[in-house]
C-alpha positions as CSV (number, residue, x, y, z in Angstrom):
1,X,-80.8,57.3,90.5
2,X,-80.7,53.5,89.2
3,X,-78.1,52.1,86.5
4,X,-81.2,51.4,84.6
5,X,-82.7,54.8,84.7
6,X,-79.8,56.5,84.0
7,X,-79.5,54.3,80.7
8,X,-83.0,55.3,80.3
9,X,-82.6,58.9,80.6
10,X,-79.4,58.7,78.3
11,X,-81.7,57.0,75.5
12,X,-84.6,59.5,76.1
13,X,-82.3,62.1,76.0
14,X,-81.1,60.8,72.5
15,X,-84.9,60.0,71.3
16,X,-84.7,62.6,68.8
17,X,-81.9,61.7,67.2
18,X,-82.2,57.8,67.2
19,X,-86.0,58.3,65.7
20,X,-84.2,60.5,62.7
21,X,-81.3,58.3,62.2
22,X,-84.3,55.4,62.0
23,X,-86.2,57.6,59.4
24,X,-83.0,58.6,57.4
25,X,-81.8,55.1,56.7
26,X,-85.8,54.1,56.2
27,X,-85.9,57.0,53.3
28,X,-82.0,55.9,51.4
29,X,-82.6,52.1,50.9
30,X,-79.5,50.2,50.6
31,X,-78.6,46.6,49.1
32,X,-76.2,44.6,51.2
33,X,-72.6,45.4,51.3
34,X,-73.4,48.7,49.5
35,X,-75.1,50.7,52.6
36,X,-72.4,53.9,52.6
37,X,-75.1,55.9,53.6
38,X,-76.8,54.0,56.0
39,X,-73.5,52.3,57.3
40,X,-71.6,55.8,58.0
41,X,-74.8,57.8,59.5
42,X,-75.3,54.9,62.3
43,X,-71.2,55.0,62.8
44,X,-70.9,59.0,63.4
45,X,-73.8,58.8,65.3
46,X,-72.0,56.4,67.7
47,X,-68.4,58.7,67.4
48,X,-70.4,62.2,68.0
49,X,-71.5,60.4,71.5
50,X,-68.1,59.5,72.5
51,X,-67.8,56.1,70.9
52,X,-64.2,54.8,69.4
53,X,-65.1,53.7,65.9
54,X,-63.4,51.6,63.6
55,X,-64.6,51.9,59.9
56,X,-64.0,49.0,57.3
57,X,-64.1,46.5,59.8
58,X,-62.9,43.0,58.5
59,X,-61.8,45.1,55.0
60,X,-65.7,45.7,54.7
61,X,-66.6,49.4,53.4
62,X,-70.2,49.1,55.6
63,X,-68.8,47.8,58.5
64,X,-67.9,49.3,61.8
65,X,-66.9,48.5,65.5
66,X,-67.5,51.2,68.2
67,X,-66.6,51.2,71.3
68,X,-66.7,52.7,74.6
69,X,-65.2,52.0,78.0
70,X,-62.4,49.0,79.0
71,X,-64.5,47.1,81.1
72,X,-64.2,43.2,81.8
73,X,-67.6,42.0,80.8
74,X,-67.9,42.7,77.3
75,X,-71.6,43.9,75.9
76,X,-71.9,43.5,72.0
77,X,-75.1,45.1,70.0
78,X,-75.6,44.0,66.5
79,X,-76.7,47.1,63.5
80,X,-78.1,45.6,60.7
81,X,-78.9,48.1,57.9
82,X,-79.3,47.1,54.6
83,X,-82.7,46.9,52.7
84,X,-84.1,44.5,50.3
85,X,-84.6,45.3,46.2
86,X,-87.8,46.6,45.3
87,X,-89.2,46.8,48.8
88,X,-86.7,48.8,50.6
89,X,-86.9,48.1,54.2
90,X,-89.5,45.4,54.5
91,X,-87.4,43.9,57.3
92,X,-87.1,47.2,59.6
93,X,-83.5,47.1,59.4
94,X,-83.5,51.3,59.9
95,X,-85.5,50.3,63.3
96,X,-82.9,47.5,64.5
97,X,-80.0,50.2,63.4
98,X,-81.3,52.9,65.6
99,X,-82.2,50.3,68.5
100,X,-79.0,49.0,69.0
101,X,-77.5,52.1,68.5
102,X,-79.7,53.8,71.8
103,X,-78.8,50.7,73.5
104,X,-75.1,51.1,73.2
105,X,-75.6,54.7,74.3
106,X,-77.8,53.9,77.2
107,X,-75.2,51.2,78.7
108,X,-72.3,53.2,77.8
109,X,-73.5,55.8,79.9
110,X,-73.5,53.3,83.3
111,X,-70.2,51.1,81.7
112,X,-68.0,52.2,84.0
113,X,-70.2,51.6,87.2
114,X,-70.9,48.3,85.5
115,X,-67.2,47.4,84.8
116,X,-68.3,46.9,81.2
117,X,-66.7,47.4,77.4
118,X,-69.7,48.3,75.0
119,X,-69.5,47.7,71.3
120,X,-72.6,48.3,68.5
121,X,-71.3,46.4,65.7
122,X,-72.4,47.7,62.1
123,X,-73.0,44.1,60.1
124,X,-73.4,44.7,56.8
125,X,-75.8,42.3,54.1
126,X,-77.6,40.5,56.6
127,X,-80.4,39.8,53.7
128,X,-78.2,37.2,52.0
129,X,-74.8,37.6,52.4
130,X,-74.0,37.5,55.8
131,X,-71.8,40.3,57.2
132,X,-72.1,38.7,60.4
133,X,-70.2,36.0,59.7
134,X,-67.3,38.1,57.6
135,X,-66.9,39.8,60.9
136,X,-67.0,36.4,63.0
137,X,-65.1,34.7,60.7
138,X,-62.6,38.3,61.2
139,X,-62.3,37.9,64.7
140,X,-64.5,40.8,65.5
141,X,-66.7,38.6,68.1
142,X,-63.8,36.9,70.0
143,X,-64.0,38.8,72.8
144,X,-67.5,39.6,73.4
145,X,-69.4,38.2,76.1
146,X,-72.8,38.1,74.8
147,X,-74.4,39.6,71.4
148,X,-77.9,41.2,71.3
149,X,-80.3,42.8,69.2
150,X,-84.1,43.1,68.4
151,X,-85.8,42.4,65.0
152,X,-89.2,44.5,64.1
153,X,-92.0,41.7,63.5
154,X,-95.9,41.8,63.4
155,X,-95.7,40.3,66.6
156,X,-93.8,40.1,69.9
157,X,-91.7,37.2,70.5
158,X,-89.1,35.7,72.3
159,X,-87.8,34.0,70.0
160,X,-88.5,32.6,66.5
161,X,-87.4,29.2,65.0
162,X,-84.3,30.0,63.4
163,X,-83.7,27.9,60.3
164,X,-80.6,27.3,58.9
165,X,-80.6,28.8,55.1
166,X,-78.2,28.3,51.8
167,X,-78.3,31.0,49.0
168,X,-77.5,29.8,45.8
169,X,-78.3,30.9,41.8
170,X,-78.4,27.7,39.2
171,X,-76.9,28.3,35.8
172,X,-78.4,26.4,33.0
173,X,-76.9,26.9,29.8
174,X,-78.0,25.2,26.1
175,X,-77.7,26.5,22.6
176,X,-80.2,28.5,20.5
177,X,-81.9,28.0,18.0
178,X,-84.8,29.2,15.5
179,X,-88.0,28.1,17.7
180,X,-90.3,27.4,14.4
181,X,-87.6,26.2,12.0
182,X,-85.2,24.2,13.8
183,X,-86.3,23.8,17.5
184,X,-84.6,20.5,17.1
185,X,-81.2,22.3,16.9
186,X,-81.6,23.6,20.3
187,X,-81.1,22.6,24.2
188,X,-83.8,24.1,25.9
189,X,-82.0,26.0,29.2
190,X,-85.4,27.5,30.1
191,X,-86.9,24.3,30.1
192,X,-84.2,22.5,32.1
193,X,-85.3,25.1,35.0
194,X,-88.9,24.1,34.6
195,X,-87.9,20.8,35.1
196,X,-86.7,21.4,37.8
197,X,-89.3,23.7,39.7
198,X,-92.0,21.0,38.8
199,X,-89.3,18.1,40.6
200,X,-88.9,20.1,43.4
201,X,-92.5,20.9,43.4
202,X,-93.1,17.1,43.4
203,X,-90.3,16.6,46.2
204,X,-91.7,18.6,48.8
205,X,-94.5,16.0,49.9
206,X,-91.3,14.6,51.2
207,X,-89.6,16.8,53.1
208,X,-89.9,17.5,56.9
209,X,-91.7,20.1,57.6
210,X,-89.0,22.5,58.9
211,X,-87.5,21.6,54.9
212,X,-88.1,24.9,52.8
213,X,-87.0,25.5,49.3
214,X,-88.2,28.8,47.3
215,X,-86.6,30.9,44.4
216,X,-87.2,33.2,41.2
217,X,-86.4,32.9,37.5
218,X,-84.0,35.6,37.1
219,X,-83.3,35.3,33.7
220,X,-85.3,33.2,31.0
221,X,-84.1,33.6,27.5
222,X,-84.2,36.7,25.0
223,X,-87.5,36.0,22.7
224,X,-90.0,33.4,22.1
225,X,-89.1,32.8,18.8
226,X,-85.3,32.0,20.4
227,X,-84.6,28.6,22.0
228,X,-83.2,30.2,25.4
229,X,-79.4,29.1,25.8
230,X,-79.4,30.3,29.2
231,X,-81.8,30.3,32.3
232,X,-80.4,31.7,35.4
233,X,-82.4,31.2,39.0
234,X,-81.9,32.1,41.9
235,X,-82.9,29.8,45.2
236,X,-83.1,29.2,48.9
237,X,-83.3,26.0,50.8
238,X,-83.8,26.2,54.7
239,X,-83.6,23.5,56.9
240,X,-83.7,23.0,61.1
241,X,-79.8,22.5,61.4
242,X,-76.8,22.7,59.3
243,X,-76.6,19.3,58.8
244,X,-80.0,18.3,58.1
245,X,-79.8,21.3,55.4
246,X,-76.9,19.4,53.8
247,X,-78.9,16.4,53.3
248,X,-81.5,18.4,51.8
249,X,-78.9,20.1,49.5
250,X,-78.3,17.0,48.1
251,X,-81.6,16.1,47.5
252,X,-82.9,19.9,46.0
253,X,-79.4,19.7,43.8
254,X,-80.8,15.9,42.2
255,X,-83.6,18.4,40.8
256,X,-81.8,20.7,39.1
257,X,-79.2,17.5,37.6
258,X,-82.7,15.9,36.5
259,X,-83.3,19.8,34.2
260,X,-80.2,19.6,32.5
261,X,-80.0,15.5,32.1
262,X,-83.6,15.7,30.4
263,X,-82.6,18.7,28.3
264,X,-79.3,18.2,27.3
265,X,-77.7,21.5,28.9
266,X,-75.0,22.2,31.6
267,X,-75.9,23.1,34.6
268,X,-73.4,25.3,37.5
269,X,-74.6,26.2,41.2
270,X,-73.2,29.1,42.5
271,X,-73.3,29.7,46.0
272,X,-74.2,32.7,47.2
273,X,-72.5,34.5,49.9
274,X,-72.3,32.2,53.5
275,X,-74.6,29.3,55.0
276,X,-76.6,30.9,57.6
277,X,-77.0,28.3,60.4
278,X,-79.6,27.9,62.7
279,X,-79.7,29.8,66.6
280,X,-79.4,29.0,69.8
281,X,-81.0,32.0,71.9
282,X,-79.3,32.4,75.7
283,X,-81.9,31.6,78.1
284,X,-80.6,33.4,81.0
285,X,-79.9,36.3,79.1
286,X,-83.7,35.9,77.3
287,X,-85.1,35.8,80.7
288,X,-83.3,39.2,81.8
289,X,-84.6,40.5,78.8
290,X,-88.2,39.7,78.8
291,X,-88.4,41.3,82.2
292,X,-87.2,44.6,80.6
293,X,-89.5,44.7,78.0
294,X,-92.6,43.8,80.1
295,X,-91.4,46.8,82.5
296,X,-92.1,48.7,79.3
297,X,-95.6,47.0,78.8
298,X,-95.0,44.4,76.2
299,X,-96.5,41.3,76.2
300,X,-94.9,37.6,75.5
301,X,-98.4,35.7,75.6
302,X,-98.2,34.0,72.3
303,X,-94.6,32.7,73.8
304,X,-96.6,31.5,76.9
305,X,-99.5,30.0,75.0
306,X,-96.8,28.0,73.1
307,X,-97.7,29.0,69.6
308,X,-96.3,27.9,66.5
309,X,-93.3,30.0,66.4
310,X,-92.8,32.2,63.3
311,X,-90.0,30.6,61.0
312,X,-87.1,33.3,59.9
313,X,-83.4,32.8,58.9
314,X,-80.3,35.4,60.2
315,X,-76.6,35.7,60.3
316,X,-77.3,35.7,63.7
317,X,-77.7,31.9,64.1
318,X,-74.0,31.6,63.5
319,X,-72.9,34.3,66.0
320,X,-75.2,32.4,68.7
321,X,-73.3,29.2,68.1
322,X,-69.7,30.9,69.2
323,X,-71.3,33.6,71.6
324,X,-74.5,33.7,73.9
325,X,-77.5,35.7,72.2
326,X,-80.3,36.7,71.8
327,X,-83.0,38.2,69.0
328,X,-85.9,38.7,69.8
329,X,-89.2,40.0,67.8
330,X,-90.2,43.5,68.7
331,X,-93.8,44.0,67.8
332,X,-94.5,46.9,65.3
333,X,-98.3,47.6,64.4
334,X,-98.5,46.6,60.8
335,X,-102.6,46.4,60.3
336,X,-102.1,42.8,58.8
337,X,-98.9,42.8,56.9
338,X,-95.8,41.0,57.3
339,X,-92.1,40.8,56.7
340,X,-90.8,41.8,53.0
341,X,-94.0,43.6,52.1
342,X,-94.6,46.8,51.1
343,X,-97.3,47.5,53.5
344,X,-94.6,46.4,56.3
345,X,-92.1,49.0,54.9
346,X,-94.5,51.7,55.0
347,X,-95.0,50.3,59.2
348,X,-91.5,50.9,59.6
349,X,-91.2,54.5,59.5
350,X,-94.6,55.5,62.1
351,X,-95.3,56.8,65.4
352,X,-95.4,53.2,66.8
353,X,-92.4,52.2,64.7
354,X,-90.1,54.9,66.5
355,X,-91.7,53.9,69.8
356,X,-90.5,50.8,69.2
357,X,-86.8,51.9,68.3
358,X,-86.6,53.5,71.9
359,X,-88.9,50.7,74.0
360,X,-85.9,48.5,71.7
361,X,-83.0,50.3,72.9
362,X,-84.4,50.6,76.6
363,X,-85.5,46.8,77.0
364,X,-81.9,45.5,75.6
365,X,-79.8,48.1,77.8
366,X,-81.9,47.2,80.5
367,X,-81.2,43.7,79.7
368,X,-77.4,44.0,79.3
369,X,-77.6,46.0,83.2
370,X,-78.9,43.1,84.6
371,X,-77.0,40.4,82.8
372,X,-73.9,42.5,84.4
373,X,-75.5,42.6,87.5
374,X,-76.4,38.7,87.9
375,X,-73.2,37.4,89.3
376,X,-73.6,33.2,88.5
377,X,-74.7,34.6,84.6
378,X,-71.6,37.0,84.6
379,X,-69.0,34.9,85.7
380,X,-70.6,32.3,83.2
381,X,-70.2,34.4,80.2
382,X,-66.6,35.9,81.6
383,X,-65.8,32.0,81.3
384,X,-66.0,32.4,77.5
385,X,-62.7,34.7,77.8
């Protein structure tokens, strides 16, 4: 029997459990850093199978490093897990938890014939916050090798451009007064944030087109007879690198100085969790792995036809700039929708969805066998140690 069918067999032989682990986390939707349930069902899964775990990782309560065998080459899968308010898990985060979990199992099974050390990672609050990088910034990546995972998207891909993305909320804050009486005795907060939507509606006929800014009004005064003293939004800007997203910082920031200079209020920016920096897929280790998912009969045609890529932003951009990666888009039938609708949670938890947990695990498990097995990439990535 092959390395690669054993793994296959091992993940097969685990298909029940990874499709209810998929469908538990799918049913208990949890925001980032707050995913107990979620977080602890993918770790004991991993220690009931013979994995070492480590919970808290990096002083997080979601986080978690499991391990098994004390190989050289060191094979790291990523399990992201939290959901996103109101929609729950329009992002298939219980799919990519339950993927990387059956590929951990799968290569753990062949680790020792492989001389390999096999972590899943649990990496909390990838919807804003960035557990990835907590754990980076930890030391929790130093010694892998190479990082993998898949993502659930409407189609498949390779790989997706990657933008680099700040998270921030704007604080405007005014004084109140009577809105019929004595408007003149107020500064407007609500207007300075309309000022500054219609400025950076104005400023994006110049921006490059891989320039993105978008955001909500998350608070907007108390009644319309009340001058609002406050108006609180919340905003992303996206950009191709880190650097050209710092230039358009500066430039998205001007809009919200112009609100509260016309108004007559204070403004604050208050960042929001870490910068998420664009990625940098491994080719080698992309090549392995489309082989291993065409063995399994999916298709990479819109990748050959060079279509426009699909434009996302992950925590996983930083981890490919310190470690080879990959994350590629595992196709999911969704009838039309897309990512962070409704209609794409409901995808999430079908048939075809827990398919596509196992033809996940198999295709990255397959891919990590060969990346141990191609002696230039191997001693390539053991360089990294």
């Amino acid at each position: 029997m092959t390395l690669q069918q054993r793994a296959t067999d091992t993940i097969e032989s685990a298909r029940g459990d990874l499709v209810a682990l998929s469908h538990f986390i799918h049913a208990h939707p949890e925001l980032g850093y707050v995913e107990f349930e979620s977080s602890e069902a993918v770790a004991l899964a991993a220690e009931q199978r013979g994995f070492l775990v480590e919970r808290g990782a990096a002083s997080l309560p979601t986080a978690f490093r499991a391990t098994i065998g004390t190989g050289e080459l060191h094979v790291l899968f990523c399990a992201e897990f939290d959901a996103l308010p109101d929609v729950g898990h329009a992002c298939g985060h219980n799919i990519i938890a339950a993927s990387s979990l059956g590929a951990a199992l799968g290569l753990g099974a062949v680790a020792d014939e492989l001389d390999l050390t096999v972590t899943l990672l649990g990496t909390p609050s990838e919807e804003g916050g960035g557990g990835k990088i907590d754990l980076l910034q930890a030391g929790y990546f130093d010694d892998a090798h190479c990082a993998m995972m898949v993502h659930p998207f409407p189609d498949e891909w390779l790989e997706a451009t990657c933008l680099a993305v700040d998270h921030f909320d704007v604080v405007f804050a005014g004084k109140e007064a009577h809105a019929s009486a004595a408007p003149w005795e107020g500064a407007n907060a609500l207007d300075a944030l309309t000022i500054a939507q219609v400025a950076l509606g104005l400023l994006r006929q110049q921006l490059r087109p891989e320039d993105q800014v978008h955001g909500i009004v998350t608070e907007g005064g108390s009644a319309a007879n009340i001058i609002a003293s406050r108006a609180v939004g919340r905003f992303m800007a996206r950009s191709a690198t880190a650097e050209q997203l710092s230039d358009l910082r500066g430039r998205v920031n001007a809009c919200f100085e112009a609100g509260a200079l016309a108004t007559g209020t204070t403004l604050v920016i208050e960042e929001l969790g870490h910068p998420f920096s664009h990625m940098e897929s491994d080719p080698d280790i992309l090549a392995h792995y489309r082989r291993a998912a065409e063995a399994l009969g999916r298709s990479f045609a819109l990748d050959d036809e060079r279509a426009a890529k699909p434009t996302i932003s992950t925590d996983m951009g930083n981890v490919s700039l310190v470690v080879p990666s990959i994350h590629p888009l595992l196709m999911i039938p969704t009838h039309g929708a897309v990512n962070h609708q409704p209609e794409f949670t409901a995808a999430c938890a079908t048939p075809a969805a827990d398919q596509a947990v196992i033809d996940g695990a198999i295709a990255l498990a397959h891919t990590a066998i060969a990346v141990a097995l191609d002696a230039a990439l191997r001693e390539r990535l053991l360089r990294r140690s």
